[in-house]
C-alpha positions, 0 to 999 in steps of 0.5 A: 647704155645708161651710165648710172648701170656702167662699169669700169675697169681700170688696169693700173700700172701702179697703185695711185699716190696723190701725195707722191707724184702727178701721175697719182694726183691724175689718177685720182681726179679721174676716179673722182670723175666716173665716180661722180658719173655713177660708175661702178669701179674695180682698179687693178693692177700687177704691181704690189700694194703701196703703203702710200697708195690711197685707199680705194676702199674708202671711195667705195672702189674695189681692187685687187693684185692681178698676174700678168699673162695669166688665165685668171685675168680673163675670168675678172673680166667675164666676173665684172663685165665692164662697159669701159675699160681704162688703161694707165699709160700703154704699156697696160694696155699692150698686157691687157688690151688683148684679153679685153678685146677677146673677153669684152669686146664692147667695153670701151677702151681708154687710154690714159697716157699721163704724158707721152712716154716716147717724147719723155724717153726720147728727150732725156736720150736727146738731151745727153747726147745734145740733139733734138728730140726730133731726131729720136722719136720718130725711129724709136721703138718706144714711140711706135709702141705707144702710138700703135697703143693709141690706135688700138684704144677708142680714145686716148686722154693727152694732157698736155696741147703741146703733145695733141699737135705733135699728135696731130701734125707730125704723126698724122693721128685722127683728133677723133681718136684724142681728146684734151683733158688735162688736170681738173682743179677746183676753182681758188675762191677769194676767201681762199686767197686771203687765207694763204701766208703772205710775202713776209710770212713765208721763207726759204725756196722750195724744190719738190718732185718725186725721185723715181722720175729722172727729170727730178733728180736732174732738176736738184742735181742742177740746182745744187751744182750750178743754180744754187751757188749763184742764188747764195752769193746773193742771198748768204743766209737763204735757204732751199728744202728739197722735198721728193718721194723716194729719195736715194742715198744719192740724194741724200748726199746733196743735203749740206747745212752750210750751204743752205741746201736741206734735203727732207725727203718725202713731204708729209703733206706737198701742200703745207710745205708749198704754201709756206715756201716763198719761191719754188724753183724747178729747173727741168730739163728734160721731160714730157706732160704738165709738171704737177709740181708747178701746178700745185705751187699755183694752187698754193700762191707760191711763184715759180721759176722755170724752164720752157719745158717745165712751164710746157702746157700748163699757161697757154697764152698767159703770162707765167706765175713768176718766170721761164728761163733755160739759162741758169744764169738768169734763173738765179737772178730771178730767183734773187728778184721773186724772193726779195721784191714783194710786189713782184711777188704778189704779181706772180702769186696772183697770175697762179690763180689766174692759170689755175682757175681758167686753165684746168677748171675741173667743171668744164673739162669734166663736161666736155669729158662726159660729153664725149664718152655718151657720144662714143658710147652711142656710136662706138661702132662707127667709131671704130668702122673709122678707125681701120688702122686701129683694127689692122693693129689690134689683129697683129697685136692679138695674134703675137701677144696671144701666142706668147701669153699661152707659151708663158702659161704653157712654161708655168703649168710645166714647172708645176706638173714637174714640181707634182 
């Protein structure tokens, strides 16, 4: 099959939003990849529109709002014909994998998991009751949902290499089935570099992440009530931004003057904020993928502070762009040194740029993404004459979502006759 004559199907959770979370920023660079691969693209998803979503439109992407156990889906799939279909995260996956199979049963399935949502879930559950994560996933239902997912699909893109080993050693799954592809970023050219504020041009600290995501909220709330007060008895007259998409009125409540602790909201543009902050500081606790935040602070010449598993995935075998530490103590104690010693600084910023131009270089992971896709696309069918536990699951999975969907349908079609 050529790929200039391909067509995709993306089912999205949700509409992607660049400026609003990783999860959006990933979306885009893969649209921006098949794009580049000549594909033909539809996305779809069941959530409503968002006025912060990007416009599919404008990258000659059609979409459109589809229902959920609705006949209607069907009848998409039979107008559009898709070679692939990529699902955001499983839960898409779980709705739509069925109707895909029935309908297209050639199409290639992707899953694009973002992050491991059983590892994401099962941490925050293990960090408040102080266990091991370990000690969770392995009996949650979540993580047999997801993994089941995987199975199903072709191939499924992790993120992050710590999640391909768990993957690989703890739940046994064929490396056939995954492949690593984590952010791809364009190179920081030196021109780039030298354009970027400098150490005495810069002020204040900086924390930035979306509200929607429980680890963000955790990681302010943190700072506010044990990082920052440490860092001010240092520095009285320092100042932290708080910036993060869909902030509540709980946020909001944190925002104090005196303390220097500014809570602003949802940044206009993540970039101009972080290439003007001195230190961003990003204290998760709990989680799972690469944090784009700190990625984005890289990018920008902004060190970071942060924990093991915000820095999870992201520098490999590097040295971090400023430090990583658990204890809030030493956190703010780094924080102080980042902030006030220059050639730290410049250490730190230049150490970004390394973990960002060798780590998620957009030119090789792109190949070796297209590299992979021909091979399945040639040898789908022993691909999946490999993969039994995929087909047993898919044939348990079709019959009881089958039946469900139509039961649904069924309900629906009654209340209309009875409205009638």
């Amino acid at each position: 099959m050529s790929l200039s004559k391909s067509r995709l199907l993306v089912i999205g959770c949700v509409w992607p939003e660049p400026n609003s979370s990783a999860a959006g920023s990933r979306m885009l660079q893969l649209l921006q990849f098949f794009l580049a691969e000549k594909y033909k693209i539809t996305f779809v998803t069941t959530a409503a529109r968002s006025e912060f979503a990007i416009d599919l439109e404008k990258m000659n992407i059609a979409s459109e709002v589809i229902k959920m156990n609705h006949p209607s889906f069907d009848e998409l799939l039979k107008e559009i014909q898709p070679n692939l279909v990529l699902f955001d995260r499983f839960m898409t996956e779980e709705q739509f994998g069925w109707r895909v199979d029935e309908t297209c049963p050639q199409a290639l399935k992707i899953l694009d998991t973002e992050d491991l949502h059983f590892l994401r879930k099962t941490r925050i559950e293990a960090f408040k009751k102080n266990i091991p994560a370990e000690d969770l996933y392995f009996d949650a239902e979540i993580t047999k949902r997801e993994i089941a997912s995987i199975y199903r699909c072709d191939l499924s893109l992790i993120i992050s290499e710590v999640e391909m080993k768990l993957l690989q050693n703890e739940f046994n799954i064929n490396p056939q089935l995954l492949h690593y592809l984590p952010f791809m970023l364009d190179a920081i050219t030196d021109s780039e570099k030298s354009g970027m504020p400098e150490f005495q041009q810069r002020k204040d600290f900086i924390s930035i992440g979306n509200f929607l995501h429980e680890p963000n909220w955790n990681a302010v709330l943190y700072l506010k009530e044990e990082i920052w007060p440490l860092i001010r008895q240092e520095l009285p007259k320092a100042k932290i931004d708080i910036y993060g998409a869909y902030p509540s009125q709980k946020v909001w409540n944190l925002h104090n003057e005196k303390e220097g602790f500014i809570v602003k909201g949802r940044a206009e543009n993540a970039e101009t904020v972080m290439r003007n902050a001195k230190v961003c500081l990003a204290p998760i606790r709990f989680g799972a993928g690469l944090k784009g935040k700190l990625v984005k602070a890289m990018q920008c010449g902004t060190p970071t502070i942060t924990t093991a598993i915000g820095a999870e995935g992201i520098n490999g075998n590097l040295n971090w762009n400023g430090f990583i530490t658990n204890n809030p103590k030493q956190f703010a104690e780094k924080a102080v040194r980042l902030y006030t010693e220059e050639k730290l600084w410049l250490n730190a910023v230049n150490q970004g740029f390394t973990i960002v131009n060798s780590r998620f270089n957009k030119e090789k992971h792109q190949q070796e993404f297209s590299k992979i896709l021909r091979e399945l696309i040639q040898n789908i069918s022993l691909y999946r004459r490999e993969n039994f536990v995929g087909k047993m699951l898919q044939h348990h999975k079709h019959r009881s979502t089958y039946f469900m969907a139509k039961f649904i349908e069924e309900k629906e079609n009654n209340k209309k006759n009875r409205r009638l």
